[in-house]
C-alpha positions in Angstrom: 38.9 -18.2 26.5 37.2 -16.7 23.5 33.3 -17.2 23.5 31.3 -17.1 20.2 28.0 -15.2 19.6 25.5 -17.5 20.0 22.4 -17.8 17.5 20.0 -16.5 19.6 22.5 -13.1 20.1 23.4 -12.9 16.2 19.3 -13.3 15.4 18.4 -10.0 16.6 21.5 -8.2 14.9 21.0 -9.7 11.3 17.3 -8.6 11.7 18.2 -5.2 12.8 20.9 -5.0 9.6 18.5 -6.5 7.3 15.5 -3.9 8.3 17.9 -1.0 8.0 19.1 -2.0 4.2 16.0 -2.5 3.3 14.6 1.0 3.9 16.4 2.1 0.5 15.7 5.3 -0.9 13.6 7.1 2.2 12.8 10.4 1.1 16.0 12.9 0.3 15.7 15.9 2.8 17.6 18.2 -0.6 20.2 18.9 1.7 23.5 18.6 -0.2 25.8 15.7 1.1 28.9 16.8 3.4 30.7 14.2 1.9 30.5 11.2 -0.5 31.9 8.1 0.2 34.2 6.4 -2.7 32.1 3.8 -3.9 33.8 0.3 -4.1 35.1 -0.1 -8.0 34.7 -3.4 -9.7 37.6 -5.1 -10.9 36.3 -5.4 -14.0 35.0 -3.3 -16.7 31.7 -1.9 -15.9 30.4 -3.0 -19.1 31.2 -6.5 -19.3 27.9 -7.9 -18.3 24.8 -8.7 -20.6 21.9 -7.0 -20.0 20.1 -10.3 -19.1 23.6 -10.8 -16.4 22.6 -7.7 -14.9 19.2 -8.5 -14.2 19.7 -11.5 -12.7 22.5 -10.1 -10.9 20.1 -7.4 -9.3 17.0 -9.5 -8.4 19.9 -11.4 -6.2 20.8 -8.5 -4.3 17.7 -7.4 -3.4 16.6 -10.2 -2.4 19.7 -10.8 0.1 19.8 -6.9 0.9 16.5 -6.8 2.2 15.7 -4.6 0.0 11.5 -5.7 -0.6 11.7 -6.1 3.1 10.4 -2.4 3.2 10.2 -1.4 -0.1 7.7 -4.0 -1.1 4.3 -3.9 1.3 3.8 -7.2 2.5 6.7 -9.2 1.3 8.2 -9.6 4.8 4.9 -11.2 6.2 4.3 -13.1 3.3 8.1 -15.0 3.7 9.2 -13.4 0.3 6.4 -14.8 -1.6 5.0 -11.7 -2.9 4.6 -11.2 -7.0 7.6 -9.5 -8.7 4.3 -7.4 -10.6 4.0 -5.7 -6.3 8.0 -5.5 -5.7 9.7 -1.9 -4.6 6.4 -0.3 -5.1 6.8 1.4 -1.6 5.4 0.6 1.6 2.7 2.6 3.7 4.4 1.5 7.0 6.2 4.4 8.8 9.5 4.6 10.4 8.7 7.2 13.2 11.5 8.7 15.0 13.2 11.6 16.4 14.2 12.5 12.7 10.1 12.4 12.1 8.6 9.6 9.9 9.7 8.2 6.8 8.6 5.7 4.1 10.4 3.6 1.9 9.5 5.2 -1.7 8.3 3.3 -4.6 11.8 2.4 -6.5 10.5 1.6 -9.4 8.8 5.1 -10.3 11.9 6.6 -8.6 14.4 4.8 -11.5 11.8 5.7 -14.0 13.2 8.8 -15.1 16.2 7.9 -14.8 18.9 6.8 -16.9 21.5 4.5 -16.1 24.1 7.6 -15.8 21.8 9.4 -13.9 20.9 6.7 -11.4 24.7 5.7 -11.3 25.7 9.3 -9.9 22.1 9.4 -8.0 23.1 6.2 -6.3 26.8 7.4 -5.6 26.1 10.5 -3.8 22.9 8.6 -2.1 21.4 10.7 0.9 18.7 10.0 2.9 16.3 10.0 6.7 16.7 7.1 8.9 16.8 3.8 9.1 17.7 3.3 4.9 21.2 2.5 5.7 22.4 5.0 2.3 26.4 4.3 3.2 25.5 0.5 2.3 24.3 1.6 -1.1 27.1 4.3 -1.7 29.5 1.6 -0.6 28.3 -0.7 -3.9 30.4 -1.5 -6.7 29.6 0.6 -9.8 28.6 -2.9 -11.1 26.4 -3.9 -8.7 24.7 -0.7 -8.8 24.2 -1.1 -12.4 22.7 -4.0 -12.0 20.5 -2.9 -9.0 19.5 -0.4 -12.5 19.0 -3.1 -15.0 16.4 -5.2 -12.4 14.5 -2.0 -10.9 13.8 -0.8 -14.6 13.1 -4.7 -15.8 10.2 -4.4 -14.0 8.8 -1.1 -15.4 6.9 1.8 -13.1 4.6 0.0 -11.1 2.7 1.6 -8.3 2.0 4.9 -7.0 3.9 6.8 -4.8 4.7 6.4 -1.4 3.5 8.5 1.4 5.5 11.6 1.8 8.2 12.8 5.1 6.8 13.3 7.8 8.4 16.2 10.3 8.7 15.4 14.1 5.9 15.9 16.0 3.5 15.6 13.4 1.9 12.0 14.4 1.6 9.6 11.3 -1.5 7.8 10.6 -1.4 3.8 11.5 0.9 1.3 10.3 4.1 2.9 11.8 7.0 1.3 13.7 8.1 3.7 16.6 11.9 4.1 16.8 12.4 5.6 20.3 16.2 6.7 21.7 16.7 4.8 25.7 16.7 7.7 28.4 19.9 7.7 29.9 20.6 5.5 32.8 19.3 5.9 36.2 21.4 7.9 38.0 23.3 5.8 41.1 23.2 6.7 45.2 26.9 6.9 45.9 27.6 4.9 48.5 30.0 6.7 51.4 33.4 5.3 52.0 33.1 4.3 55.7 29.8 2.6 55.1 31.5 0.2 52.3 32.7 -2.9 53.9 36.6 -3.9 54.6 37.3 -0.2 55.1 
């Protein structure tokens, strides 16, 4: 008999998904990417949406990507009811792990000298540290991304930057979330075979 996930077991996953989209645009490390996935086309043109389309289009996915989640400070703990003047303006929390620390940059100065080509390509060939999940955003539609474009520049270059990568070993200063790997399971006394029962 087939059991489905209960609420309680599906909580913690969606949480975990929606944290890792949300870390959008960590710091690149300027490694060239091994390989670039083939971003999902749109069925249609990639021009037939208004301007005003596209914005609205983009403050919808990122709000449902998660995407103030990091990139916004606050907007989590505040239940989404943060100003749009304060959104993708970067975080100071830290994502420390074995990669180092990261910090989810300030979007909106990161678009800003960008053009639409430019961020279309950037976007495409998107590499980055943990936990920004990169492969979601490579695996957008060319509209989607465009209209991820159209909302980030809508709201013009707000904020400073954020703080800066982070190597291992080098502690970052407080907030941080520490990712840490589990140590491998404890290792097992074998049991001999003329001590086990029914032999």
């Amino acid at each position: 008999m087939k059991t489905r996930p209960s609420k309680s077991t599906l909580l913690p996953s969606f949480l975990v998904g929606c944290a890792a989209l949300a870390v959008g645009a960590c710091q690149r490390d300027g490694a060239a990417p091994a390989a670039v996935a083939t971003p999902i086309t749109s069925t249609s043109a990639s021009t037939s949406s208004s301007p005003a389309d596209l914005v609205a289009r983009g403050e919808y996915l990122i709000r449902i990507a998660g995407c103030n989640d990091c990139h916004t400070a606050g907007y989590a703990e505040a239940q989404g009811k943060t100003d749009k003047s304060q959104w993708l303006t970067g975080s100071p929390l830290g994502y420390k792990g074995p990669w180092g620390t990261t910090y989810a940059a300030n979007l909106r100065q990161t678009l800003a000298a960008m053009d639409e080509a430019q961020w279309l390509d950037y976007s495409a060939k998107l590499r980055t540290r943990p936990i920004m999940p990169d492969f979601a955003v490579r695996a957008m539609s060319v509209e989607d991304r465009r209209a991820l474009y159209h909302f980030i520049k809508s709201l013009g270059p707000g904020g400073g930057p954020a703080p800066g990568y982070l190597p291992p070993g080098q502690p970052p200063p407080a907030p941080y979330f520490e990712l840490m790997l589990p140590g491998p399971p404890p290792a097992t006394a074998a049991v001999p075979a003329a001590a086990m029962p029914g032999t």
